[in-house]
C-alpha positions as a Markdown table, in Angstrom:
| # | Residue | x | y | z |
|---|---|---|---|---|
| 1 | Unk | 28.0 | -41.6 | -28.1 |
| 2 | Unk | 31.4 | -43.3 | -26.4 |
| 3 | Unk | 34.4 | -41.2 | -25.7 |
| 4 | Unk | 36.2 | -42.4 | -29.7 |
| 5 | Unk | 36.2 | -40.0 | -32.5 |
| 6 | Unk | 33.5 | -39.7 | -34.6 |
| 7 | Unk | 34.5 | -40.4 | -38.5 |
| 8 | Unk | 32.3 | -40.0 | -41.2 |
| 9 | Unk | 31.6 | -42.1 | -43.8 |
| 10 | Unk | 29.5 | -41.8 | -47.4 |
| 11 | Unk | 27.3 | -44.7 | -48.1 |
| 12 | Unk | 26.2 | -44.8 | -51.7 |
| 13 | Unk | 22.6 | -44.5 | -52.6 |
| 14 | Unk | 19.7 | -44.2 | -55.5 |
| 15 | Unk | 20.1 | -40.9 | -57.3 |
| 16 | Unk | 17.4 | -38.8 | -56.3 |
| 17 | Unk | 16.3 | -40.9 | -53.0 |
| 18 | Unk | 18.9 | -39.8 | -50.4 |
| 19 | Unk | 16.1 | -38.3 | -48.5 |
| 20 | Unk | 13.8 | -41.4 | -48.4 |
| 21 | Unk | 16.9 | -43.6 | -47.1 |
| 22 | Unk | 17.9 | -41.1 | -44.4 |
| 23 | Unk | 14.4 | -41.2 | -42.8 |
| 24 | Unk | 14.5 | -44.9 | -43.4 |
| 25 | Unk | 17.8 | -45.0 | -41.3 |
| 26 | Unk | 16.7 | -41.9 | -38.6 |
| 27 | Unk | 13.3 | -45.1 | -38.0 |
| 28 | Unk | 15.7 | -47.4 | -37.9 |
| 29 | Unk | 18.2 | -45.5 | -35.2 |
| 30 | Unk | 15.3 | -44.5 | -33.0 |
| 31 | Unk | 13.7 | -48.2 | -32.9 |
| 32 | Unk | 17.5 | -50.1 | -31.8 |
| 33 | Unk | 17.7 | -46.5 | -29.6 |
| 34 | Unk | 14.5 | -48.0 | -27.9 |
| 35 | Unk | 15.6 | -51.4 | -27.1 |
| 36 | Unk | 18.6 | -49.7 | -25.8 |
| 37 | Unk | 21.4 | -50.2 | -28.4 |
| 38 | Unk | 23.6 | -47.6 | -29.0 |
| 39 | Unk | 24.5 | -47.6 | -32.3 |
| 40 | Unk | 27.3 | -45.0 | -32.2 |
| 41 | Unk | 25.5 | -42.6 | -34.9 |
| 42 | Unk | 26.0 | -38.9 | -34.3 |
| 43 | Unk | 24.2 | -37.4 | -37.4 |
| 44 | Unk | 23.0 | -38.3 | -40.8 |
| 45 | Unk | 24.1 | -35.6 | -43.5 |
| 46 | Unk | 22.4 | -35.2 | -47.4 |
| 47 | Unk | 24.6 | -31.8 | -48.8 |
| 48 | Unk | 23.1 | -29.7 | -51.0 |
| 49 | Unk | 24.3 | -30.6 | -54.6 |
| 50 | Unk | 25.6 | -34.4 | -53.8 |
| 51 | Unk | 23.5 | -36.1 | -55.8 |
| 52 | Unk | 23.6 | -40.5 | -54.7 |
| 53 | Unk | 25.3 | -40.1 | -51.3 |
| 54 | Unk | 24.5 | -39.9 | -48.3 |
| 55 | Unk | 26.8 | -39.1 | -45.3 |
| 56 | Unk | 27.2 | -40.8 | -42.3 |
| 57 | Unk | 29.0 | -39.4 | -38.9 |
| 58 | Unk | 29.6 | -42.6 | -36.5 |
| 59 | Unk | 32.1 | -43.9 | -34.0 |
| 60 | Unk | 31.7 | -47.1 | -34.8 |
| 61 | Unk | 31.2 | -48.5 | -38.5 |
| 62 | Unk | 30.0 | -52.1 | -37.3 |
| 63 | Unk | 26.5 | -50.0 | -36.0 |
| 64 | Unk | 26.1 | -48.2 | -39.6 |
| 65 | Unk | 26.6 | -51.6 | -40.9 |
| 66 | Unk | 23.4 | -52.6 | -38.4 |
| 67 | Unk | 21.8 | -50.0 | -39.8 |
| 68 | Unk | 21.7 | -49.9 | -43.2 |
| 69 | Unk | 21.5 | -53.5 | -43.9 |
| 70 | Unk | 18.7 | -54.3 | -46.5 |
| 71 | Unk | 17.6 | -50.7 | -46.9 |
| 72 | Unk | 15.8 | -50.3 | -50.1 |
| 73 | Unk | 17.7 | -47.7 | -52.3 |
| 74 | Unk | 21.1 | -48.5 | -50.9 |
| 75 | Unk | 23.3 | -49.2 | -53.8 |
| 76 | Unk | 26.1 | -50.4 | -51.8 |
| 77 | Unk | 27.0 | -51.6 | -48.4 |
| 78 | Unk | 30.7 | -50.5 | -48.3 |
| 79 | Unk | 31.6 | -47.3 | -45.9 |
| 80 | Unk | 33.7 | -45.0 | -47.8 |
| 81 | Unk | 35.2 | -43.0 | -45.0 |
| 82 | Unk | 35.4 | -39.1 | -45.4 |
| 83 | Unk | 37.5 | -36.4 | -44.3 |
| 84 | Unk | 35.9 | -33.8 | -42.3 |
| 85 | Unk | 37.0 | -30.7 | -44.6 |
| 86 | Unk | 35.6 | -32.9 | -47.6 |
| 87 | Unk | 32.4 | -32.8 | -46.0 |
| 88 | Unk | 32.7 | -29.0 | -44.8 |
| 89 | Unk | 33.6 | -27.7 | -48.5 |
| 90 | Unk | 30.1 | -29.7 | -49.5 |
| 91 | Unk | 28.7 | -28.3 | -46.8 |
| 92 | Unk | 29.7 | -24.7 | -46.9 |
| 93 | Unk | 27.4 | -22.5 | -49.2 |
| 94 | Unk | 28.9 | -20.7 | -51.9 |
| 95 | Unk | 28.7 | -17.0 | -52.1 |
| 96 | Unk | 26.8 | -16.2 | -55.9 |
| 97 | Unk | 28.8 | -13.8 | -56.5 |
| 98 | Unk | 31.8 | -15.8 | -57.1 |
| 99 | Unk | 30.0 | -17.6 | -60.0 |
| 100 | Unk | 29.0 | -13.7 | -61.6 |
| 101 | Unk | 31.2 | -11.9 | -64.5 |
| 102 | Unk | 30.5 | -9.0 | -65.7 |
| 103 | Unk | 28.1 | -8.7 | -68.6 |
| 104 | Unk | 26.2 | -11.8 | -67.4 |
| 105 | Unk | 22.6 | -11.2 | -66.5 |
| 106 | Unk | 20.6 | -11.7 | -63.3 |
| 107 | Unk | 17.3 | -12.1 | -61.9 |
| 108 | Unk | 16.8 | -9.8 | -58.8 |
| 109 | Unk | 14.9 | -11.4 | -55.9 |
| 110 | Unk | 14.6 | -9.5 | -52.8 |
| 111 | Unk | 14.5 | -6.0 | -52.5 |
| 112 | Unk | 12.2 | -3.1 | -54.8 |
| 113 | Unk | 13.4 | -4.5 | -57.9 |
| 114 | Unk | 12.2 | -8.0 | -57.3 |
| 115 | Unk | 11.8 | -9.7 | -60.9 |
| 116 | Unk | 13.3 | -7.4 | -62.7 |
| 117 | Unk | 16.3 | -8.8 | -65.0 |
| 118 | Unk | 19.5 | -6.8 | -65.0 |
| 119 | Unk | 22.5 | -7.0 | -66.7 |
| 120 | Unk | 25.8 | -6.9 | -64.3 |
| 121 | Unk | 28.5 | -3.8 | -65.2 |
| 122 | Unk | 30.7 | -4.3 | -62.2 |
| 123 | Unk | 31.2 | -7.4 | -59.4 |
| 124 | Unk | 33.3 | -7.0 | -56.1 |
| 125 | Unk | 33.7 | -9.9 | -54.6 |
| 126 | Unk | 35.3 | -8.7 | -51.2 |
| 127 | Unk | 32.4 | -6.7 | -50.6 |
| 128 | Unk | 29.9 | -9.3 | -51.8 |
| 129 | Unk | 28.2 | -6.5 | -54.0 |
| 130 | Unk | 27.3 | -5.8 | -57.9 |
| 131 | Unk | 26.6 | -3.3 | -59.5 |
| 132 | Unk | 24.1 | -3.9 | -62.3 |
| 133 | Unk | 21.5 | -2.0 | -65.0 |
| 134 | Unk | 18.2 | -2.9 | -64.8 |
| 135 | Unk | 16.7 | -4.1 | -68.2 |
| 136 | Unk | 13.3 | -3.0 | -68.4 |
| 137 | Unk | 14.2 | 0.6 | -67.3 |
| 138 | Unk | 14.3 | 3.0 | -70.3 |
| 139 | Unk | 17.5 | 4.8 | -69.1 |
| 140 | Unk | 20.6 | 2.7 | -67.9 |
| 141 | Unk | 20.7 | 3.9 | -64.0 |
| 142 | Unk | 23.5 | 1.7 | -62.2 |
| 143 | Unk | 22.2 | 0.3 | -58.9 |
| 144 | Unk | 24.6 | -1.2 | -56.5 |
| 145 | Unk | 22.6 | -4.5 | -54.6 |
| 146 | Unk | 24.0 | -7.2 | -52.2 |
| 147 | Unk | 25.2 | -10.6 | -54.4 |
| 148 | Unk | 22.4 | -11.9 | -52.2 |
| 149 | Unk | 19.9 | -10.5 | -53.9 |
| 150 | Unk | 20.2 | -12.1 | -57.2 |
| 151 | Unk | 20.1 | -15.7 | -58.8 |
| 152 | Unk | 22.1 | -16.2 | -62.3 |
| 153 | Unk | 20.1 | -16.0 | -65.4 |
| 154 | Unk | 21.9 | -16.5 | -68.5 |
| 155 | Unk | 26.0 | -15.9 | -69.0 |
| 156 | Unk | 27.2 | -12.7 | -70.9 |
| 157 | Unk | 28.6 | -12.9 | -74.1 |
């Protein structure tokens, strides 16, 4: 990599295939790598939940170009160029607990109640904890359990 900024820049793709042309383009980066040409491509980046883009952190757009040209699954060969933050707030995992009301119910997944299905009665979000009552228990005994420990089942009424 040369001393300019890197910038990154999302390169539309086949819904579905952003894997296939990010190994496609890793080949292709290796091979000109090889030969000796440095490409100026710093990382290739496929965020959770973008579905038909890929990412692409360069400092120099001409060797993306290089490199993507006639790819198979590449819907288009423009650069759309992406800010940083953008890319973090894709990036960044958000916590479950944020998408969790009360009355909803959950699936628990780690811990001694694993598989059980609970229904939540109180959610603090600073604390990342909820407090729910297990379903299949035949008295309602409130259990207080990480937001970690739980995946969304169904919305409450």
């Amino acid at each position: 990599m040369s001393s300019e900024e890197a910038k990154i820049y999302a390169v539309r793709t086949t819904v579905g295939r952003e894997l296939d042309v990010v190994l496609i383009l890793e080949r292709r980066i290796k091979e000109l790598a090889e030969k000796g040409e440095d490409v100026g491509i710093a990382s290739l980046i496929i965020p959770p939940g973008v579905r038909g883009y890929i990412f692409i952190e360069a400092t120099k757009p001409t060797g993306i170009y290089k490199v993507i040209s006639e790819v198979k699954h590449l819907k288009s060969s423009s650069l759309i160029l992406v800010s940083k933050e953008e890319i973090e707030r894709l990036i960044k995992p958000k916590p479950v607990v944020e998408s969790i009301k009360v009355g909803d119910i959950v699936e628990i997944v780690r811990g001694p109640f694993k598989g059980m299905r609970a229904q939540v009665t109180n959610v603090d979000k600073n604390k990342n904890m909820l407090t729910v009552s297990i379903l299949e228990a035949t008295h309602a005994i409130p259990i207080t359990i990480s937001g970690e420990y739980v995946k969304p089942v169904k919305k409450g009424d």
